[in-house]
Every structure is written in structure tokens, then in C-alpha cells.
C-alpha positions as CSV (number, residue, x, y, z in Angstrom):
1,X,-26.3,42.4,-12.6
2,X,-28.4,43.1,-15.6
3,X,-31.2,44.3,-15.6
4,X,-34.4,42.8,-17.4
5,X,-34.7,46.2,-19.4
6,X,-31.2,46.7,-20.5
7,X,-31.2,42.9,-21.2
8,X,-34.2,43.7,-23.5
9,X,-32.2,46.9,-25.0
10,X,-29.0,45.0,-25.4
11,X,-30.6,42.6,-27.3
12,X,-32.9,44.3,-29.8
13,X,-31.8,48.5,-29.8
14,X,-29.9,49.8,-32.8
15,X,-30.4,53.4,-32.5
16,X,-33.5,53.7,-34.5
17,X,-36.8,55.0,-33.9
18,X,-39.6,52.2,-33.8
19,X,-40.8,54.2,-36.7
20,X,-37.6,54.0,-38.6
21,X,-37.4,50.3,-38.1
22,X,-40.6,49.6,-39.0
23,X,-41.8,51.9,-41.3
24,X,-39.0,53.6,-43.6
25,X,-41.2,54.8,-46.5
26,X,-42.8,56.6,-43.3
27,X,-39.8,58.0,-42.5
28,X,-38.9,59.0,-46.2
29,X,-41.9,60.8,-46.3
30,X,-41.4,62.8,-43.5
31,X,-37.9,64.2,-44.1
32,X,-39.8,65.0,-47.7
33,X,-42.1,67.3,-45.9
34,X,-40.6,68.3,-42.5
35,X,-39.1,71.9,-43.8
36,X,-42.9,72.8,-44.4
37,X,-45.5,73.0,-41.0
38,X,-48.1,72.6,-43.2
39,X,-47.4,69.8,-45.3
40,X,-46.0,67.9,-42.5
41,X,-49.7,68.5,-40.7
42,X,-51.5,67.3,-43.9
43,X,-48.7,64.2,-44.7
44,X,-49.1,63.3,-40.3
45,X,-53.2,63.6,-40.5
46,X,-52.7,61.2,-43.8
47,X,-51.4,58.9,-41.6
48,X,-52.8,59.1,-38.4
49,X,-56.7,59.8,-39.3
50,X,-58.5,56.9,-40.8
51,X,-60.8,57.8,-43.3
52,X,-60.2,54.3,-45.1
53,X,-62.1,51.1,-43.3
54,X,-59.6,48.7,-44.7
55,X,-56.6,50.2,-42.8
56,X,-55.3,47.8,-39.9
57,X,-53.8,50.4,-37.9
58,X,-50.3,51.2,-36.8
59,X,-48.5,49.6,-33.3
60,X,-48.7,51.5,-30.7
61,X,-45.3,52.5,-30.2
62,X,-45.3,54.0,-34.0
63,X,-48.5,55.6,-33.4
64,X,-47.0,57.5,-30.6
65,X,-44.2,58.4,-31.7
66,X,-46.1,59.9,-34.6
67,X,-48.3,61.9,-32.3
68,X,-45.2,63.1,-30.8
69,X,-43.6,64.6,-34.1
70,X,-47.4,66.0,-34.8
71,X,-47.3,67.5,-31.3
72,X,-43.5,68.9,-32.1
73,X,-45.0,70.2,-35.5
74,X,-47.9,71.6,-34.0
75,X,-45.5,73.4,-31.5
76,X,-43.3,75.0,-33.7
77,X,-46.3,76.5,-35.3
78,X,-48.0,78.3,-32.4
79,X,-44.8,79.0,-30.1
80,X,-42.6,82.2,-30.6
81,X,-38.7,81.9,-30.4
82,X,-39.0,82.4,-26.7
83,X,-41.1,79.9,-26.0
84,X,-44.5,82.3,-25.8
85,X,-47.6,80.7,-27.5
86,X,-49.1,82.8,-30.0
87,X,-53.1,83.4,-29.8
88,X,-55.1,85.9,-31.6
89,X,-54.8,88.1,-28.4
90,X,-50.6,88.4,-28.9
91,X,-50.2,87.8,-32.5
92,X,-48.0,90.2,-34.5
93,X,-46.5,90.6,-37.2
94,X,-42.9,91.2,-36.2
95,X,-43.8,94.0,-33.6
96,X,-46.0,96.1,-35.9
């Protein structure tokens, strides 16, 4: 027996991200940016930060998975190789 979830994924999953089925200009401009931390902070903050009163806001789903690649950018920014986070009390510059 089916279940009501797998109905619902049976019937509307293809593979993609909310935010690739909704939003592919989004999308675009992320793979533009991605190689670089920092312009993928300033191109997510774009986004996600409203400094504009006429925006109507994104659903929630694309909103969080937004936060989530902010979170994953953020991460690979402040975490060594290992998996250490890097503070001002550890930071080196390769063993020096």
C-alpha cells in the first residue's frame, strides 16, 4: 500500500531542487558564482536579505534551501580539511 507521501512524490518529484524548479535564473546564478566563497556570500545575501520593500518574498521551501547552501558556503569557509573550525585562536597560515 502507498503511502500518502510517496503518492505525493510519485506524482509531482522529478529530481530537482524546489529551487531549480522554481527559480532557474536562481540557479544560473549560483553555478556563476559557487567557485568563489565570497561572491556566493554576497550573490546569497542579494537574495535572502531584503533591503527592497516591494519584494514579495520567496516560499519557504526555496528559502530554506537557500539557507542551506549559505550555511554549506559559510562552512567551507571557516572549516579546515579535517573538519576543525578555524577561529582567530587556531588560524594559520599553512603551519607557519
Amino acid at each position: 500500500m502507498e503511502t500518502l507521501l510517496q503518492a505525493d512524490r510519485s506524482a509531482s518529484y522529478d529530481g530537482r531542487s524546489h529551487l531549480e524548479a522554481s527559480f532557474p535564473r536562481i540557479v544560473e546564478g549560483l553555478l556563476k558564482v559557487w567557485n568563489s566563497a565570497e561572491a556566493t556570500e554576497h550573490f546569497l545575501d542579494g537574495l535572502l536579505v531584503d533591503d527592497r520593500d516591494d519584494r514579495q518574498g520567496l516560499p519557504e521551501s526555496v528559502f530554506g534551501e537557500l539557507m542551506f547552501l549559505s550555511d554549506l558556503n559559510w562552512k567551507r569557509t571557516h572549516f579546515n580539511d579535517e573538519g576543525v573550525q578555524i577561529t582567530a585562536d587556531n588560524f594559520s597560515f599553512g603551519g607557519l
